[in-house]
N, C-alpha and C positions, 0 to 999 in steps of 0.2 A: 543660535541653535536652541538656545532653553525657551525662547518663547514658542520656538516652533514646537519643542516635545513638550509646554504644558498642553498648547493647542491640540494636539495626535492625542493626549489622555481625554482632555474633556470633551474634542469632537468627538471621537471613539464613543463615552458613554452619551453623549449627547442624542446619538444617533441611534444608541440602543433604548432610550427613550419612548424613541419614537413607535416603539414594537414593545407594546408593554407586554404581549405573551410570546415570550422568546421558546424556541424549540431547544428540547432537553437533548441535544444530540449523543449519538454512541458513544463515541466519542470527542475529542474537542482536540483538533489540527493546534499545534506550535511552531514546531518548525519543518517547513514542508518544502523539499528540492526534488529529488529527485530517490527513486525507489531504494536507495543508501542512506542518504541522507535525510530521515524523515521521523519526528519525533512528537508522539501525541500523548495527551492524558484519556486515560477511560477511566476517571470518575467523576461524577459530577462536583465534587471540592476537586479544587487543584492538591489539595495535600491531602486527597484518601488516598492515593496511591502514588507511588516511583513514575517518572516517566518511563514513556517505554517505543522502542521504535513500533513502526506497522507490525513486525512480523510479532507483538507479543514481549520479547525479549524486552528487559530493562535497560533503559540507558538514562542513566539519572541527572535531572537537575535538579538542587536545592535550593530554593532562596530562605533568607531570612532576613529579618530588621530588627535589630534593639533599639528599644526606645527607653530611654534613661533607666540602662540597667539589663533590664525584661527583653531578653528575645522570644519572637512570635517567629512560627514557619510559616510560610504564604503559598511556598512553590514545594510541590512533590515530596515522597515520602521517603521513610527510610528502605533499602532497596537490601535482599538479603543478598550477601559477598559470604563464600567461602574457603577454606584452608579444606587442601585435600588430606584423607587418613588413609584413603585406598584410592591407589590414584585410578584414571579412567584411561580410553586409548586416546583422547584429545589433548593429554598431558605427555602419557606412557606407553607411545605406539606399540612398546614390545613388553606391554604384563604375560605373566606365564599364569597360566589356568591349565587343568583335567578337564576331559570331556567327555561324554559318549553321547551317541545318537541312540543307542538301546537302551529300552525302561531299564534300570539296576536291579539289581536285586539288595535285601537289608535296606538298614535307614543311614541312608545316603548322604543326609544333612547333617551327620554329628560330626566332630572334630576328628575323633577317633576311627573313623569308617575307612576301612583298604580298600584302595583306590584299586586295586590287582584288575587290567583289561582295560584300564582308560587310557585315553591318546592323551602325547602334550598338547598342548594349541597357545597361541597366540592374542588376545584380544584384539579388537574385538571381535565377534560369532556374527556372516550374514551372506547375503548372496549379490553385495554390492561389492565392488573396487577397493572402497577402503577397511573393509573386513580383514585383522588379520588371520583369518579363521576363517576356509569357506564352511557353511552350514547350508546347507538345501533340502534337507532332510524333513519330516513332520515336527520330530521331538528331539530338543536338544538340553543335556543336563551337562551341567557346569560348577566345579570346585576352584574357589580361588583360596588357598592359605596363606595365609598373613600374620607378621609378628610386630606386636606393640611393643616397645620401650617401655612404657608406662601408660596409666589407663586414662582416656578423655575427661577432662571437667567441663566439657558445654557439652551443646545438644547435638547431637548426631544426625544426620538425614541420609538415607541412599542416594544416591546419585546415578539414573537410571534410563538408557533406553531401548525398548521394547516391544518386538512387532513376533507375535501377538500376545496370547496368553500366559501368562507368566506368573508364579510363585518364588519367592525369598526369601531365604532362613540364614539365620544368624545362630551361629554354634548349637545348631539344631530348633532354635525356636523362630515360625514365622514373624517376618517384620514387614512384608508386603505381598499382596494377592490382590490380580486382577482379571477380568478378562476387556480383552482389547489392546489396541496398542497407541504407540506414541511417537512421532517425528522428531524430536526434540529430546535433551537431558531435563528430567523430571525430579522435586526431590523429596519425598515421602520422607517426614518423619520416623524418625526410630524412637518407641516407645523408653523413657528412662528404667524403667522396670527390667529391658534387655542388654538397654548399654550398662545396666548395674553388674550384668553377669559377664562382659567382656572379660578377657584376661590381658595381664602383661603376659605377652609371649605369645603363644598359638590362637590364632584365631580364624574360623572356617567361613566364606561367605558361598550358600550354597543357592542354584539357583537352577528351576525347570521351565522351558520359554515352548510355547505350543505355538507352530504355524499352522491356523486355519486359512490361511488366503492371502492373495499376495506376496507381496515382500516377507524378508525374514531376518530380526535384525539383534542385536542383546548385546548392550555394552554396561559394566555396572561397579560402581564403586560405592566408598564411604566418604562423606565429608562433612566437615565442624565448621559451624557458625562462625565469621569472623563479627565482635561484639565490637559496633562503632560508639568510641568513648563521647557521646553527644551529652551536652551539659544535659542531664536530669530536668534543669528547671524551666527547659524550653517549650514555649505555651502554640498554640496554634490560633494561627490570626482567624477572625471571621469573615468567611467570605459574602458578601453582599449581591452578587451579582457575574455572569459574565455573559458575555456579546459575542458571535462569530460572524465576523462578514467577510466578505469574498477574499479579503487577504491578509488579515488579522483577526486573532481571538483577543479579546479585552475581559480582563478579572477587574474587582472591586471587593479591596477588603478593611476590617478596621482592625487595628493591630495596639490594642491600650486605648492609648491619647491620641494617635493619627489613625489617617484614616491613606489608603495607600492603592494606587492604581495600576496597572502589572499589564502589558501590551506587549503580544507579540507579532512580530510585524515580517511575512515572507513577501519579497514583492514582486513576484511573479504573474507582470504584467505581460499580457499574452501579445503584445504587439510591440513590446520593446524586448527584443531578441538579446541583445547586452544585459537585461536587467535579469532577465529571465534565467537566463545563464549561469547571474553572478550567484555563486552559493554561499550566500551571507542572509542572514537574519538578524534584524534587530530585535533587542527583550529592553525595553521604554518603562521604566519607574517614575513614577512621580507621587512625593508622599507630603502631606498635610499634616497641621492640629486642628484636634476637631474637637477640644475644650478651650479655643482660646488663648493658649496659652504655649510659652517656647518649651519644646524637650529635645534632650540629645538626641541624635537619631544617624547608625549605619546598618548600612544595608551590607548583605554578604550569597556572592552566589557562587556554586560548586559545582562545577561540570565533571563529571566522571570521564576517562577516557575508557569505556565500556563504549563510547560513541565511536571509538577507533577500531574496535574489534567484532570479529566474528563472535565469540566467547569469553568468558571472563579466565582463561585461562592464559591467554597469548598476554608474552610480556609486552609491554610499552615501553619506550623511552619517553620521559617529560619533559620541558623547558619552559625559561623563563629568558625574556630578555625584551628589548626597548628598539623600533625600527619604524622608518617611517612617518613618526610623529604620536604611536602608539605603546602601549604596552601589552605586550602579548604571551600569553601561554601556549603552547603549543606541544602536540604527543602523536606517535602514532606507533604503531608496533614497530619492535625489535625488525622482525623478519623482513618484513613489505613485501609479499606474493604479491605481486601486480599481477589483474587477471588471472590468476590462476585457479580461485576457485569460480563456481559455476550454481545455479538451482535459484530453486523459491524460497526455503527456507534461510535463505546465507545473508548475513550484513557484512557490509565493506571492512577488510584486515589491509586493507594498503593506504597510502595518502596519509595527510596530517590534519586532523582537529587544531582549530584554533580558537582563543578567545581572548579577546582584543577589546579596547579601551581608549582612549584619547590621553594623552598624558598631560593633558588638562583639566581631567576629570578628578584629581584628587581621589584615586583609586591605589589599593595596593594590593599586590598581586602575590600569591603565593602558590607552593605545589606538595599536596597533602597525602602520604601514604594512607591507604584505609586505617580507619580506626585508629588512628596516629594523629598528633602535631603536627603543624607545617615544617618541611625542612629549613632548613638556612640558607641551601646552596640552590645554585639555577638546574641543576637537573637531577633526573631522577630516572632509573629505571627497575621496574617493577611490575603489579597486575589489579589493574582495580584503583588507579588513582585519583584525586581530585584536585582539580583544579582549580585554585580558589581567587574569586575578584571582592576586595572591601570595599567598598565607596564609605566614607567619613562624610556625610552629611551637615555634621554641625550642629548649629540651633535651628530646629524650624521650627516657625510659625501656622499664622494661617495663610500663607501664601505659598502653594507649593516650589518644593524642591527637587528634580527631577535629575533621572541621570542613565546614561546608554549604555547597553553593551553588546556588541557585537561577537554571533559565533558565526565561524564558517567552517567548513571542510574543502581541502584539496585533495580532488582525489587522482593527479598525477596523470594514469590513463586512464581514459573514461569506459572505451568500451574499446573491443577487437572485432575488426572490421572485414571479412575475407581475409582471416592472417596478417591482417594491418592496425598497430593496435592507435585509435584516435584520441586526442588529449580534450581536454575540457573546452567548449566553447568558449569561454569567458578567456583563458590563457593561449587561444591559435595563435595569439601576437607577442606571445615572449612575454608577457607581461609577467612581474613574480604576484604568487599569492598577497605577501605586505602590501607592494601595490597596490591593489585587489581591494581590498580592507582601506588603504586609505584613501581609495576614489569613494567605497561606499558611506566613510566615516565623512569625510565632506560632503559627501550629497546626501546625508539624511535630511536637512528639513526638505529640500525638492522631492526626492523619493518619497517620503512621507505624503508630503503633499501631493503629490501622485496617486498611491496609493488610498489616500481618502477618496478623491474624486472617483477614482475607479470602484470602487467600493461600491458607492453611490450609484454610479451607471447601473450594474449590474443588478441591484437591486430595484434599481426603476422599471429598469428595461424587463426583467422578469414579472415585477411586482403589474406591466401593462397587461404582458404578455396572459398572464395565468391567475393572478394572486395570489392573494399574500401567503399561503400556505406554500402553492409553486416556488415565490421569491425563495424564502425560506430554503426549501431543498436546493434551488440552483445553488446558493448561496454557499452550503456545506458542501457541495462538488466540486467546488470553484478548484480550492487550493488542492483537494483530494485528486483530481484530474492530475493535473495537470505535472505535480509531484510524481506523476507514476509511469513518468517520460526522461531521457536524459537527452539534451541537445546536444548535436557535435554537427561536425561538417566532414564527409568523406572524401575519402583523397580524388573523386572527382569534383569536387568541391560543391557538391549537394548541400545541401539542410536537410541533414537525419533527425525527427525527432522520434525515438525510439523508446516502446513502450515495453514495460515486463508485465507478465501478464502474474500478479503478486495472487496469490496463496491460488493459483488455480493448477499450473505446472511451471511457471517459471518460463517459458517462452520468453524471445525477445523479438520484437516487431512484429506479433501476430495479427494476422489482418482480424479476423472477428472479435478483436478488441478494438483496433481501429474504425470499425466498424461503426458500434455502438455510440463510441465517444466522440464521433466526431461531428454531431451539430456543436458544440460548444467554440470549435475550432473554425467550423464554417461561418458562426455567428461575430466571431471576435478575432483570429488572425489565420485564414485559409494557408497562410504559408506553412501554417505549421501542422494543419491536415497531408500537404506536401509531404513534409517531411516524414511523414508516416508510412505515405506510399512511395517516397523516392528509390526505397532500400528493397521493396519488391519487384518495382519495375526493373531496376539495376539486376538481380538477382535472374530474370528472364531475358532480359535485351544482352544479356552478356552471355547467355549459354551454361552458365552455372547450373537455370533449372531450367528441364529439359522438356519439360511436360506441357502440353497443351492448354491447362487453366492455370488459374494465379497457385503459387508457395502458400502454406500454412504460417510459415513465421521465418525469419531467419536463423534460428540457433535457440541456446538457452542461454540468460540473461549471465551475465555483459559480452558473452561469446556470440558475435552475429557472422559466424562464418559457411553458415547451410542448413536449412530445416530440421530440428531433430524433433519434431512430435511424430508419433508415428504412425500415422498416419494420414492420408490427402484427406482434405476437404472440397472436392473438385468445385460444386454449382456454388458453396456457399463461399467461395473466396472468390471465386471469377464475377460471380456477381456483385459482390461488397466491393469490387475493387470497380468496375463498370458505373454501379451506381453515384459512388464515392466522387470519379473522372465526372459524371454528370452535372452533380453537385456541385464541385469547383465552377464548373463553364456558368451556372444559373449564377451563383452569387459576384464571381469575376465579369458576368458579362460577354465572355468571350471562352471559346474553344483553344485556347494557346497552349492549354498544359494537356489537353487531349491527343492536340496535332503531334506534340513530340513524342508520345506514347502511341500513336497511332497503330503501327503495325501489330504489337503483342496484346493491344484491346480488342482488336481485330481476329486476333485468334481467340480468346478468350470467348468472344462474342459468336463463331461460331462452334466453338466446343458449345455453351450455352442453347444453342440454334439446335444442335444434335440432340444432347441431355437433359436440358433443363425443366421440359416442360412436365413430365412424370420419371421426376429422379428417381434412380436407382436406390438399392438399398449402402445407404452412406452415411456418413456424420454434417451435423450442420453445426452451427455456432452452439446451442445447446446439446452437447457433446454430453454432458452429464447426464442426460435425460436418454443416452444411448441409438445405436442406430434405429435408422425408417425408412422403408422405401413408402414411395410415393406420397411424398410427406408436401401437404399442399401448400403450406407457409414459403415452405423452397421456392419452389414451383411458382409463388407467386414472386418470390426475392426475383427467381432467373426472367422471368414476365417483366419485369418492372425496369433489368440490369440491361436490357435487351431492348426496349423502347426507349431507354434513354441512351444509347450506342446509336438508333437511330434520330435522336434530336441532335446528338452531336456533329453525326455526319451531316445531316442539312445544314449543321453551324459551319461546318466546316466546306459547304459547297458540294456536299458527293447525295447531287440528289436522287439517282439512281439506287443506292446503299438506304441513304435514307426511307426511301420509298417504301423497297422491299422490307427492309424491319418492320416499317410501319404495318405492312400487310400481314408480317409473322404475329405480330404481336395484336394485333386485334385478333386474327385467329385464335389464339391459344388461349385470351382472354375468356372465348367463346366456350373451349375447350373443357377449359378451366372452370366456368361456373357449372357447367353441366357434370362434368365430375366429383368435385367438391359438393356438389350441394346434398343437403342432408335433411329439409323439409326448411325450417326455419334458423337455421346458418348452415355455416361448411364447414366440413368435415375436419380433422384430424391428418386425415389420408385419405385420397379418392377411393380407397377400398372399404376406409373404417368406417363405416355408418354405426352412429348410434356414440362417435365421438365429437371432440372438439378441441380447437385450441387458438390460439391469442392470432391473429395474421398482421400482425406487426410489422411486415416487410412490405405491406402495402402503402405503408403509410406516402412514404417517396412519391408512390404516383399525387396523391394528394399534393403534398411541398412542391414538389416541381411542375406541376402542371402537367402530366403527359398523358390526360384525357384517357386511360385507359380502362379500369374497371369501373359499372356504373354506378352512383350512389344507392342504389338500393343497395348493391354488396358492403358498402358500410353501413348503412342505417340497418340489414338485417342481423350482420354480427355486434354491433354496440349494443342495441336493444337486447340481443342474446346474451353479453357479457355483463351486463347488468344485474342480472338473474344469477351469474355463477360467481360473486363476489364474496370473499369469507372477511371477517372483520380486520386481516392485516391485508387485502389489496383479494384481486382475481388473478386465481390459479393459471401458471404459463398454458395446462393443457387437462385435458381429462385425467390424464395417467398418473399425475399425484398432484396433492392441494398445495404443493411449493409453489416461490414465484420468482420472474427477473423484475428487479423493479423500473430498470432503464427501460424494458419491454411493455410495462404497462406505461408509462410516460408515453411509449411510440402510438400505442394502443389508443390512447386518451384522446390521440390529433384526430383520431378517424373521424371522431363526435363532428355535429354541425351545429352545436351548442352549448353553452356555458356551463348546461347546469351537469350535461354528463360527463365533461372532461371534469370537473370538480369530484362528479362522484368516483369518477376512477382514483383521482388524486387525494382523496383524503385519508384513503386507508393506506396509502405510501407515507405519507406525514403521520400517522398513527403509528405505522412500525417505527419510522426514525426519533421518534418521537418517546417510545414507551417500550421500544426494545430489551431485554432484559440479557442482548448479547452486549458487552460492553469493548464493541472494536471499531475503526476506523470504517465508517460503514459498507456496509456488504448490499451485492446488489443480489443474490440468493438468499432467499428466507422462505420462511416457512408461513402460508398464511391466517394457519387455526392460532398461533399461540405468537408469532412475533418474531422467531428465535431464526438467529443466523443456522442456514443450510451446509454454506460452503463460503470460501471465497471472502477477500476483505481488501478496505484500502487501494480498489482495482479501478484504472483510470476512467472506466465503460460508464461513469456513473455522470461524465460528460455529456449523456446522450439525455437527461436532463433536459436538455437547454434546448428540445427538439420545437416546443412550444412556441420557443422566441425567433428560432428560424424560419419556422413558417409564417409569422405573423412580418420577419424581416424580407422573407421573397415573397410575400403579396404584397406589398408594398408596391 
């Protein structure tokens, strides 16, 4: 095993080598499973900041190495933990607050002010479920009193959340004012000047929340610093370099006298269905002298069980203990809601973190309360722990020293399935998690070795397809994709792979994310484009959904028990799903997964037949961008979903079906240009002259061959689009200068030449590149300045890889 993980360090940098201008990505993938389990850095040092899942939230790893003496940090930063002073409702479902909805009269914010006419209430204040307090109201004003024991010696922070407007006073003096709101607990400092005037005994937290729009929400407390006793004299390594390829990010740093290489390795190879599954990651050290000469040297890394929680409030229980042939740490909350909560912004609170070792490795394992010593004993329960693995290196030389560690999560059930709730692919067979861990701890150097090669492919196979700037983006999609899917099998014994649709609303299996993402799936394992549409086909073929064109999504993420977006997307799901069945048949060869979907494409194809060709006024995939009728990009999706229903029926022998499509769709083609056109491209809308926008849904006729619209209709919009390009990419449409950047990739293929699909592509490598949002990358931005729109870490960014598919079905 040691010669295969020196090999995985210095192939790794060997191969970043080879790309001496590496892309300064958003951020920089670790460990990437699935839309729970998923933890990156957004800074360019690994140790400018904490790690942190997709949604934002910290979830920390630390590494460290002493080297005779001298510890250097290499991995992640100090992460702020706190002790509550005023607790919040995520602690204290039932705090008592005053209230009124009428402006007051006198000054309201002092200690002393008669409350005479205010309601009791409950926290927290809003117009959702778990409000204990409904508020609906414009204006809501709120007293919480509260008594100290004695007065705080750290630093204080509100602890606050807030939709919309909101002001904050503390024994009558503000400590916070904004306008806007926030999804999340927020935690503004409190000036020492105010915590100076706190009292032992009474103290007022006064507070005025203003609903201009939307939701309405104010939950708010106090809380102190917890101060982690980290040695004082702890130095930060320098890092030298890092590398991201398709399914490892590689650091390179020098730490004193060694010099020391850091690999994280998720192997989620898209056509080994088992591997893909197993939710295990390897983190590969390998450290050197790099004067020459022997020094002591241990490495030490800390896993926080913040990776087990929704919040840093939910207790954990921790363990320690030896199975398998491993030694492993392991925690996960007290409670375990399995499936019970639901949304976008939520991390997993059920299942067990683990972090796991060979008990060969000359590792020793402990369990760390915050800002505390390790304990003695094997468990622990409490909030905010760490988890800690030593490795005792020895003396090294110049000849590296290297050593594994493996973390995984079990997360028990995976997802609920029509009231069926499904376990984790990797465990359908009983297998335990230890298990689990010590298949993946035996097949590291083979996985590894895997995983290089596959590395390699993708970057070939892009680097043919597009270059090198292309490569590059495929390359930070790769793990981003395909992480923002969970695999399971439903109890009809399907392959679900089921996507959330992350910072957009939290859907689970929405077709216009399936959409988007899925050349990557059709270029590298269509089974698992399948498995994206099995759970909608199921959802119509069974009477569940009742409607005429394809579901919007199945539920909201991990609940897939029935559509709750609220509202249809009729043309733009019927056709993503028609075109999708198409695509299958071109790259498989054959019509087999058409024929068993037959009947309900069939309808699909004629709701389309009815609709599609000047859609009503409706939502498409770009929902954000708000309703359109006769929105011609549609128009051209249902044109395009509709010829390929007819290549399929001729696959399938129904040459009759076939026929007549053929005849609809050349019509409306005809239709279609005559309406749309707008002197030198087309339109917007068949109504809007004097508009434009990206027709990106054409591209398919191109990929699949279905000879429908003529090339002047591409050569007239590329040459147009070339002209509306602002320096981060071209705008999706007239109506504002944001963009999708998967939709400019689709846009790209339209070209009939090298040099304009580059020009489209460069200013996508230019945002990913010089973005100054620092998150798992977004495929909404903005294209004056760079800066993330909406939206992050969402799997659509698959649709990337549209380049490599085309160039893989001409073939």
């Amino acid at each position: 095993m040691l010669k295969q993980l020196f090999a995985l360090s210095m192939s790794a940098m060997s191969f970043g080598l080879l790309n001496a201008q590496e892309l300064r990505a958003p951020a920089y993938p670790l460990i990437t499973h699935d839309p729970y389990f998923c933890i990156w850095s957004n800074t360019n040092e690994l140790t400018g900041s904490a790690t942190r899942h997709w949604t934002g939230v910290d979830q920390s790893i630390v590494g460290t190495v002493t080297v005779d003496g001298k510890t250097f940090r290499f991995l992640g930063d100090k992460e702020k933990a706190f002790a509550s002073v005023l607790k919040t409702s995520d602690e204290m479902p039932a705090y008592q607050s005053v209230y009124t909805e009428t402006e007051p009269s006198g000054n309201w914010k002092e200690i002393n002010y008669q409350e005479g006419g205010w309601k009791k209430g409950t926290g927290s204040f809003g117009d959702n479920r778990k409000a204990g307090t409904k508020w609906t109201s414009k204006d809501l004003w709120v007293r919480r009193t509260f008594t100290l024991a004695m007065l705080p010696d750290t630093e204080l922070f509100l602890k606050l959340i807030h939709d919309d407007n909101i002001e904050v006073y503390l024994n009558g003096e503000e400590i916070f004012k904004t306008v806007g709101w926030t999804n999340k607990y927020i935690y503004p400092a409190i000036s020492k000047a105010i915590v100076s005037k706190m009292k032992a005994g009474k103290n007022v937290l006064a507070i005025h929340v203003a609903n201009t729009a939307g939701g309405q929400e104010l939950d708010a407390g106090i809380v102190s610093e917890i101060i982690d006793k980290r040695d004082p004299a702890e130095l930060v390594a320098v890092q030298k370099s890092v590398k991201v390829t398709a399914l490892s990010t590689v650091y390179a740093f020098t730490a004193g006298a060694v010099d020391l290489s850091l690999t994280f390795t998720s192997p989620l190879l898209a056509k080994d269905l088992e591997l893909l599954a197993r939710p295990v990651s390897y983190i590969t050290t390998s450290v050197k002298s790099n004067d020459g000469k022997n020094h002591k040297v241990q490495l030490n890394f800390g896993v926080s069980t913040d990776l087990a929680v929704n919040t840093q409030v939910q207790p954990v229980k921790a363990e320690k203990y030896v199975a398998a042939g491993l030694n492993i740490l392991k925690a996960g909350t007290v409670e375990q809601p399995v499936l019970k909560k639901k949304g976008d912004d939520v991390r997993i609170d059920w299942g067990y973190l683990y972090v796991a070792v060979s008990t060969a490795a000359n590792a020793t394992q402990s369990i760390k309360p915050t800002g505390q010593p390790a304990i003695k004993g094997n468990t622990l329960t409490g909030k905010h722990i760490s988890l800690d693995t030593r490795f005792d290196l020895g003396e090294v030389g110049r000849l590296p020293v290297g050593k594994v560690m493996m973390i995984g999560y079990d997360d028990l059930e995976s997802i609920q399935y029509f009231g069926t709730n499904l376990k984790p692919w990797g465990k359908k067979d009983g297998i335990t998690f230890e298990q689990l861990l010590a298949k993946a701890s035996k097949e590291y150097s083979t996985v590894t070795d895997r995983c290089f090669a596959f590395d390699r492919v993708i970057h070939e196979d892009a680097l043919k397809a597009g270059g090198e700037q292309y490569a590059k983006l495929c390359v930070l999609a790769y793990r981003q994709s395909l992480a923002g899917h969970k695999l399971v099998k439903s109890p009809q014994g399907e392959l679900l792979f089921l996507s959330k649709e992350n910072f957009s609303n939290g859907s689970i299996n929405t077709v216009d994310i399936t959409y988007p993402s899925a050349p990557l799936y059709l270029v590298y394992n269509p089974e698992l484009l399948k498995g994206m549409m099995n759970g909608i086909f199921y959802y119509s073929e069974s009477g569940k959904w009742a409607k005429p064109f394809a579901a919007h999504d199945l539920g909201t993420y991990p609940l897939a028990n029935g559509q709750t977006y609220g509202e249809d997307m009729p043309v733009e799901e019927s056709g993503n799903m028609l075109i999708l069945t198409t695509a299958i048949a071109a790259v498989e060869g054959n019509a087999a997964y058409a024929k068993k979907h037959w009947k309900v494409l069939t309808t699909w194809a004629q709701y389309l037949s009815r609709e599609g060709l000047d859609p009503a006024n409706q939502l498409c995939t770009d929902d954000f961008a708000g309703h359109l009728a006769r929105n011609a990009n549609l128009s051209a999706k249902a044109i395009v979903a509709l010829r390929g229903y007819s290549k399929l029926a001729e696959q399938l022998g129904f040459a009759d079906t076939a026929a007549a499509y053929k005849k609809m769709t050349d019509e409306m083609v005809q239709k279609w240009m005559q309406m749309a056109d707008d002197g030198d491209h087309y339109a917007l809308t068949f109504d809007g002259k004097g508009t434009w926008s990206q027709k990106y849904n054409i591209v398919w006729d191109k990929i699949l061959g279905l000879d429908l619209f003529p090339k002047e209709v591409y050569k007239k919009e590329m040459k147009y689009y070339l002209g509306k390009q602002n320096e981060f990419g071209l705008p999706l449409d007239s109506r504002k200068t944001y963009t999708k950047s998967d939709w400019i990739m689709w846009t790209a293929v339209l070209s009939d030449n090298d040099a304009d699909f580059q020009a489209l592509i460069a200013p996508i490598y230019k945002y990913a590149n010089e973005t100054s949002t620092r998150v798992p990358l977004s495929d909404w931005h903005e294209t004056t300045d760079g800066k993330q729109v909406g939206f992050q870490a969402r799997s659509v960014v698959g649709g990337y890889f549209i380049k490599l598919l085309q160039q893989k079905l001409a073939k």
